[in-house]
C-alpha positions as CSV (number, residue, x, y, z in Angstrom):
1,X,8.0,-3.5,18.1
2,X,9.1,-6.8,18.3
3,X,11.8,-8.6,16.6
4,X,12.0,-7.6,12.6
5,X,13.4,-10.7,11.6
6,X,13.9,-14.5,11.8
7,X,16.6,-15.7,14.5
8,X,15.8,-19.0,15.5
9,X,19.0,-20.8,15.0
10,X,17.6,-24.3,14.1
11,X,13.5,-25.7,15.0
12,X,14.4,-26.6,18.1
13,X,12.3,-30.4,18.5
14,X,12.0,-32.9,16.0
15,X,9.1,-33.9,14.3
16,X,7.2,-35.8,11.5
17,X,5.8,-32.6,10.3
18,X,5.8,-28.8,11.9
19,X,3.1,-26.4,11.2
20,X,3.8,-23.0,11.0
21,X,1.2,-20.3,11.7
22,X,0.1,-17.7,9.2
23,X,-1.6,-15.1,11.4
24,X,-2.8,-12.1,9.3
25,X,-3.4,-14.6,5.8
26,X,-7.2,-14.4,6.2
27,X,-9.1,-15.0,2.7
28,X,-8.3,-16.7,-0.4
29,X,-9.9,-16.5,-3.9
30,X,-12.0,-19.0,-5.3
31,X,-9.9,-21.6,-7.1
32,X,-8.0,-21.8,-3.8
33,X,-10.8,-22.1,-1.9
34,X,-12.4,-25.0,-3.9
35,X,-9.0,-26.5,-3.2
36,X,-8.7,-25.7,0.5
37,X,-12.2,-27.4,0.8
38,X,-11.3,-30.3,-0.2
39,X,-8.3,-30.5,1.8
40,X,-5.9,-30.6,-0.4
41,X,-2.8,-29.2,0.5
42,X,-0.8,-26.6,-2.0
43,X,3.1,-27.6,-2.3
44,X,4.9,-24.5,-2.2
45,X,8.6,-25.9,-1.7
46,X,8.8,-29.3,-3.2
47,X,12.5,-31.0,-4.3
48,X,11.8,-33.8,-5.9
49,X,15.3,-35.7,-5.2
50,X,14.3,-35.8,-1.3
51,X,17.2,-33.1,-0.4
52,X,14.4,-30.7,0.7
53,X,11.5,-31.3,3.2
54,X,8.0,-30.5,1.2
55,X,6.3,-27.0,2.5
56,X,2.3,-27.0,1.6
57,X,-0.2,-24.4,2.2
58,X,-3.3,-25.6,4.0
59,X,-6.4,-24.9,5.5
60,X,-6.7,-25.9,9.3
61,X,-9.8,-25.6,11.7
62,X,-10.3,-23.1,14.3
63,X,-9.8,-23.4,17.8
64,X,-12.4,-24.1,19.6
65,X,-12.9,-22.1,22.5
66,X,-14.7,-24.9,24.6
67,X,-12.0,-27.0,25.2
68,X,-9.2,-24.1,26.3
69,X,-8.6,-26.0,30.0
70,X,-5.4,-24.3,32.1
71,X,-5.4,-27.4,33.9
72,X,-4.2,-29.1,30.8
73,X,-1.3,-26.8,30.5
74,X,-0.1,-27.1,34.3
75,X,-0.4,-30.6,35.5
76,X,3.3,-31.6,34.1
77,X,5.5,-28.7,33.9
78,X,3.6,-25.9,35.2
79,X,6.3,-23.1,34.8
80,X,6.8,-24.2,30.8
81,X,3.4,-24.9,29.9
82,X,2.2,-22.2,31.3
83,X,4.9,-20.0,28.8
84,X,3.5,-22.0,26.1
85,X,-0.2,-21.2,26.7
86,X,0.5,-17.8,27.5
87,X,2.2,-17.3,24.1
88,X,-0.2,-19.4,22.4
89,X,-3.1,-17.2,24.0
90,X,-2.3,-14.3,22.1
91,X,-3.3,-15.5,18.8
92,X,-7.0,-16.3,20.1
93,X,-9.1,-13.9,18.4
94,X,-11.2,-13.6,15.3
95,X,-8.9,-15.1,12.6
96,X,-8.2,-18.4,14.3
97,X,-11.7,-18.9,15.7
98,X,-12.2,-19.6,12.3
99,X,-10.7,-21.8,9.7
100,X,-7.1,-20.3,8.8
101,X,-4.1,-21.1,7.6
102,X,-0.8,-22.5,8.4
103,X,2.8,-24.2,6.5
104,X,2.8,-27.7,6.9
105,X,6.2,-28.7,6.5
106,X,6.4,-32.3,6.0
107,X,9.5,-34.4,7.6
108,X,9.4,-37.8,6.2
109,X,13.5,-38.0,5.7
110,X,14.4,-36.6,9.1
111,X,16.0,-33.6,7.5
112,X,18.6,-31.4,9.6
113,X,16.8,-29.0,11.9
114,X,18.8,-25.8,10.4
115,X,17.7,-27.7,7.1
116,X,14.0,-27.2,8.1
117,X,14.0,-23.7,9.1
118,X,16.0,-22.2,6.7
119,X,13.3,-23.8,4.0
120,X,10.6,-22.3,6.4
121,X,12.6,-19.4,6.0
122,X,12.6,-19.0,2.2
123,X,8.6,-19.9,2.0
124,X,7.9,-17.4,4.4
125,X,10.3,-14.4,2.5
126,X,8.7,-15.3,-0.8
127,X,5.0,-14.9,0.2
128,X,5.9,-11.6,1.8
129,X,8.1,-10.4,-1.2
130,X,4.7,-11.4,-2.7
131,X,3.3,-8.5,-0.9
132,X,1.4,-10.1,1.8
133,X,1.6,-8.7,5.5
134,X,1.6,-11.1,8.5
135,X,3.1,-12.8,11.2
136,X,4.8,-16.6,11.7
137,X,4.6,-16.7,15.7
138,X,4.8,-20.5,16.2
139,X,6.3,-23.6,15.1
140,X,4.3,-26.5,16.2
141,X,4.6,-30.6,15.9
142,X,0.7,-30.2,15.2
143,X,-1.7,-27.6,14.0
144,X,-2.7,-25.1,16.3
145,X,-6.0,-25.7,17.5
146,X,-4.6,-29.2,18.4
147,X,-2.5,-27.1,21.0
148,X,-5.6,-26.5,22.8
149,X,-7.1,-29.7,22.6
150,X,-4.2,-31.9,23.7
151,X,-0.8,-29.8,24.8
152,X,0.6,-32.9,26.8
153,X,1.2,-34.1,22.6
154,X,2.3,-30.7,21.1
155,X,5.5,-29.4,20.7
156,X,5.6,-25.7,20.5
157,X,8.7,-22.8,19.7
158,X,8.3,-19.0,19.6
159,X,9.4,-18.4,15.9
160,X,8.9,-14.3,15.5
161,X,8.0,-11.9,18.4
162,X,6.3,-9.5,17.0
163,X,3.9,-7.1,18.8
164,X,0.2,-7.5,17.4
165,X,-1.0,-4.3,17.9
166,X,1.6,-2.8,15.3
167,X,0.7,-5.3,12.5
168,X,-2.1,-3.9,9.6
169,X,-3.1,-7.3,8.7
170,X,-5.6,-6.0,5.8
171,X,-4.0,-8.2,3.3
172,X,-5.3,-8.2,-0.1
173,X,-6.8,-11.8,-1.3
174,X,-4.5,-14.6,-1.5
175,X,-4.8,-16.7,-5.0
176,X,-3.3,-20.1,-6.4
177,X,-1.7,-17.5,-8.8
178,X,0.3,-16.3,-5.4
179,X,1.3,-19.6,-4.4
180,X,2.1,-21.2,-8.0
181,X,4.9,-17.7,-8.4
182,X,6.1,-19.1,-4.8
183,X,6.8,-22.4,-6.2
184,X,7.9,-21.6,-9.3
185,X,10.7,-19.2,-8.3
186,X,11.9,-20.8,-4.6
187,X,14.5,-22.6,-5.6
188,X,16.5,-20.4,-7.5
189,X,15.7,-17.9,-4.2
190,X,17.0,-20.6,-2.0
191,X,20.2,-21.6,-3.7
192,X,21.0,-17.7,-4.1
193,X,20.9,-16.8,-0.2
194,X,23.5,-19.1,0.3
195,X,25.9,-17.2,-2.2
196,X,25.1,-13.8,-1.7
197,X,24.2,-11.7,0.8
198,X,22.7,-9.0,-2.1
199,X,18.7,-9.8,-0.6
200,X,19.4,-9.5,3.3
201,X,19.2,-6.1,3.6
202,X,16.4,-5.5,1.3
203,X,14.6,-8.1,3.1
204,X,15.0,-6.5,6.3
205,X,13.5,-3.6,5.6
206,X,10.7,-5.3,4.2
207,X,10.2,-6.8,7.5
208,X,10.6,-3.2,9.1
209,X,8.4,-2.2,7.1
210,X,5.4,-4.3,8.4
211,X,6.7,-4.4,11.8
212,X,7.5,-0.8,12.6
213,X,5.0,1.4,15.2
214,X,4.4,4.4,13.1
215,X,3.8,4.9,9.4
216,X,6.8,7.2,8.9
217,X,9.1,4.5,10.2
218,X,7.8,2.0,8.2
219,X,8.1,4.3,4.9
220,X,11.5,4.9,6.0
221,X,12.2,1.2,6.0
222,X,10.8,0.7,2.5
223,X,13.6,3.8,1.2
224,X,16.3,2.4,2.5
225,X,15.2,-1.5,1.3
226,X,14.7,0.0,-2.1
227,X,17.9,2.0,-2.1
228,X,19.8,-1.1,-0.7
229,X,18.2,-3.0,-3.4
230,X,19.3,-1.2,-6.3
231,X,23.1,0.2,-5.0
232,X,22.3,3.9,-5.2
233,X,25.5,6.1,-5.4
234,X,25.5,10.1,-4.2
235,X,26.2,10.8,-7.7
236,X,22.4,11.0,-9.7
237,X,20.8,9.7,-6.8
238,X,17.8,11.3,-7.7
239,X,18.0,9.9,-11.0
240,X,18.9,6.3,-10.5
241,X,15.9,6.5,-7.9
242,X,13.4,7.3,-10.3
243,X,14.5,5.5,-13.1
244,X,14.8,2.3,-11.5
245,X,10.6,2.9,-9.8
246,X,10.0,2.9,-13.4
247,X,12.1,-0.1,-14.6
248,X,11.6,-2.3,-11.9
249,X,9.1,-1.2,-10.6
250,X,6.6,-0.3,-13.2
251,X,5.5,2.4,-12.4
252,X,4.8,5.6,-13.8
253,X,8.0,8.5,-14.6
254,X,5.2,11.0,-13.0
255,X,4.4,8.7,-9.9
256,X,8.4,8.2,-9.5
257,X,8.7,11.2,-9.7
258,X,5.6,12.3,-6.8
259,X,7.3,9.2,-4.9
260,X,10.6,10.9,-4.8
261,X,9.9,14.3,-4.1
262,X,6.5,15.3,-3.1
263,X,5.9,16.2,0.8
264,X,5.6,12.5,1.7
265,X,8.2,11.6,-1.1
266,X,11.4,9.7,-0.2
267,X,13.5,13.0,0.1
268,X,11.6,14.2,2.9
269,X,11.0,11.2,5.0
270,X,14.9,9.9,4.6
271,X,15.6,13.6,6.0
272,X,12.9,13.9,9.0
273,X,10.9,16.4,7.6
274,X,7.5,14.9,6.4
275,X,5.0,17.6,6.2
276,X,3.2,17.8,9.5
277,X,0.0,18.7,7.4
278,X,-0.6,14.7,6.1
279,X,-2.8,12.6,8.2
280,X,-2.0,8.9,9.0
281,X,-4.4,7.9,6.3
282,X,-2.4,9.4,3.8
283,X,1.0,8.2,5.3
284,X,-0.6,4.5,5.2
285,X,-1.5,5.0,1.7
286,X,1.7,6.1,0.8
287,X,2.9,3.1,2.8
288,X,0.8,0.9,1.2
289,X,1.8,2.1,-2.2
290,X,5.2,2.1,-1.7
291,X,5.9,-1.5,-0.8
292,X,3.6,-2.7,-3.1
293,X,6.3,-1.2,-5.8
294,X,9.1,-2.5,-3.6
295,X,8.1,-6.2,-3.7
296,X,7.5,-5.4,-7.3
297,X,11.2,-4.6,-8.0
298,X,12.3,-7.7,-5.8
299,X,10.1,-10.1,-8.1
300,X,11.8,-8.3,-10.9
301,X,15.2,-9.7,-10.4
302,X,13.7,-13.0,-8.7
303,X,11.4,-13.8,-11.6
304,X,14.2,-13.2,-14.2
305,X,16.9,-14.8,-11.9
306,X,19.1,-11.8,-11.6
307,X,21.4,-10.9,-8.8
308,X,20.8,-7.3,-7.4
309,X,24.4,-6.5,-7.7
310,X,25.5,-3.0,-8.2
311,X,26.9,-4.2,-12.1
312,X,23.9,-5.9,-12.9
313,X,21.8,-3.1,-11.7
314,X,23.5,-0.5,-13.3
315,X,23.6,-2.9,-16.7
316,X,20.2,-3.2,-17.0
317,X,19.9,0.7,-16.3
318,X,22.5,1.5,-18.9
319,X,20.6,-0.4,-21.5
320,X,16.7,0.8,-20.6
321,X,18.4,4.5,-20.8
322,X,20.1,3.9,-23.9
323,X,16.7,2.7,-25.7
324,X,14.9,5.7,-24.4
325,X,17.1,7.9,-25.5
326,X,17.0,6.5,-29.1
327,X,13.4,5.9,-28.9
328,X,13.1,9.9,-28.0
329,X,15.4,11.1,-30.5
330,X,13.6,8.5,-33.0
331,X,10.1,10.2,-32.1
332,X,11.8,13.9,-32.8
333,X,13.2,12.9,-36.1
334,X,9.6,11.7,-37.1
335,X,7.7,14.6,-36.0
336,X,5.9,13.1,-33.2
């Protein structure tokens, strides 16, 4: 399936900008659009003392398909280029022979290469704990379609392999809304990976989740992610579960409950035994469903700057049961 994570060590060339492909981003909504037609870039990851390199969403034009030459690629370095085009050939298809999209990550200060990627890095977690499915195959010193149209002046790295076939890139609409929540919670998201490890995990399993080849494996990824997430013990597993698809989740006690135990819930695909009767429709669904809740529960503790941590977890579970419990005993005393 392809490597479910990000293991470049550093961006391995240096360069007055790198542009970063967002294969599977496909439509935006309409304040963003009126933006993207100007051409004005969207700062995602901005530090204004200079520490950090700037990260901007942005709009770049498709290839075009008239230009592709092989000769380009093999008059120099034939074996290289050659493994440049070819991994540059697989992303030639209907989303990037149109305008798409792409990270433009501007280098004005010649910031450390580990520097770079880890901020790459933390844009490119955020807009999938956002919710949004797709790939990051490239680093480039240029956009993409520039690739094609001069490669003797384009720098190029594999950043994930990941195989295409297994990625559902049927994203829901990307808004300035998306991209404003990116900004405004990155850099407390960025300081915290470098003090805890409490997101890795989770985070994994996210990518799993998208990556995977079938739909149970990729439910299967988004139970253990959530259950990683929130520090389940054996003791009220059930219980803890639910409650916390309901806390942080916002969902429903009766869908928690459906999600936990029905014959697709998370009992019965942690154990192997989803009913054989469900189509892959309804697996996707559920899927579907259940990471939308998942990235949920990580904006929860993002947005209000909480560490997942098994005492703050348990803290904030404490205190919701406590006030339901008085709220319920308030409601019997009344009557109601």
């Amino acid at each position: 399936m392809g490597n479910a994570s990000l293991d470049l060590p550093i961006v391995p060339f240096t360069s007055l900008s790198y542009h970063v492909l967002l294969y599977g981003i496909n439509d935006v909504g309409p304040k963003l659009d009126d933006m993207m037609s100007e051409e004005i870039p969207i700062p995602i990851l901005a530090d204004d003392d200079g520490n950090l390199p700037m990260i901007c969403f942005r709009r770049i034009n498709a290839v075009n398909s008239e230009v592709l030459s092989l000769r380009n690629f093999v008059q120099n370095d034939a074996i290289t280029r050659s493994q440049e085009l070819s991994n540059a050939l697989r992303f030639i298809d209907q989303n990037t022979l149109q305008p798409h999209y792409e990270l433009t990550v501007i280098n004005s200060k010649n910031h450390n290469p580990a520097i770079i990627l880890a901020c790459i890095n933390a844009v490119v977690h955020m807009l999938r704990i956002r919710g949004f499915k797709f790939i990051t195959p490239l680093i480039l010193s240029k956009p993409y379609f520039e690739f094609f149209e001069n490669p003797e002046k384009v720098m190029i790295a594999n950043y994930e392999d990941v195989g295409l076939k297994n990625l559902d890139s049927n994203n829901v609409v990307l808004t300035y809304e998306d991209l404003e929540w990116v900004y405004d919670n990155i850099s407390w998201f960025w300081n915290e990976q470098f003090v805890s490890t409490e997101f890795q995990l989770p985070l994994e399993m996210l990518y799993a989740s998208i990556f995977s080849s079938s739909e149970r494996a990729r439910l299967a990824s988004l139970w253990i992610g959530i259950e990683s997430l929130i520090k389940t013990k054996d003791a009220d597993i059930g219980k803890t579960v639910k409650t916390s698809l309901r806390v942080f989740g916002g969902i429903s006690g009766n869908k928690a409950k459906n999600y936990w135990g029905d014959s697709i819930g998370r009992c019965r695909v942690i154990h192997g035994v989803v009913s054989k009767s469900k189509t892959e429709a309804e697996l996707k669904e559920r899927v579907d469903d259940v990471r939308e809740v998942f990235c949920k529960m990580l904006q929860y503790f993002i947005e209000r700057k909480i560490v997942p941590t098994e005492e703050n977890v348990f803290g904030i579970l404490d205190i919701k049961e406590e006030r339901t419990s008085l709220l319920t005993k308030l409601r019997q005393k009344l009557g109601l």
